[in-house]
N, C-alpha and C positions, 0 to 999 in steps of 0.2 A: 085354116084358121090360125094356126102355131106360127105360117109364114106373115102373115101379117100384123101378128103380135111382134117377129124378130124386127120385121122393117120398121115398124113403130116403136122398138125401143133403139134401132141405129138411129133412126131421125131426132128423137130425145135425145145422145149421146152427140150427137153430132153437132146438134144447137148446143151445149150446154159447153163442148169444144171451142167451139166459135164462139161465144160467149166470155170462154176466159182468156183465149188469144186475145179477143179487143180487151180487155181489162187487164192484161198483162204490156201490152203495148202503151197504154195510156199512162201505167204507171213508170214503164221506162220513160217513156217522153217529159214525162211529169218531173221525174227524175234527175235526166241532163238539163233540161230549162233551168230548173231550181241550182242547180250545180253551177251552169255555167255563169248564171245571174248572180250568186254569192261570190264565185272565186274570178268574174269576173272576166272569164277566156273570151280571147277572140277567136271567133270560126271563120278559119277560110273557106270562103264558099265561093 
């Protein structure tokens, strides 16, 4: 029973991981757009 209370709180941890990754990612993205749209840069791409 103990072992599937630990799995069950890795799998909580692990969503909640994933979770800030995308919302850390969104914010950079969010970030450089905003940036380069104000100062204007061109990106070579």
């Amino acid at each position: 029973m103990s072992l599937d209370r630990w799995e069950s709180g890795v799998t909580v941890v692990r969503s909640r991981w994933t979770g800030l990754e995308r919302d850390s990612q969104s914010v950079v993205a969010a970030t450089i757009i905003v940036t380069t749209g104000l100062l204007e840069l061109q990106i070579p791409w």
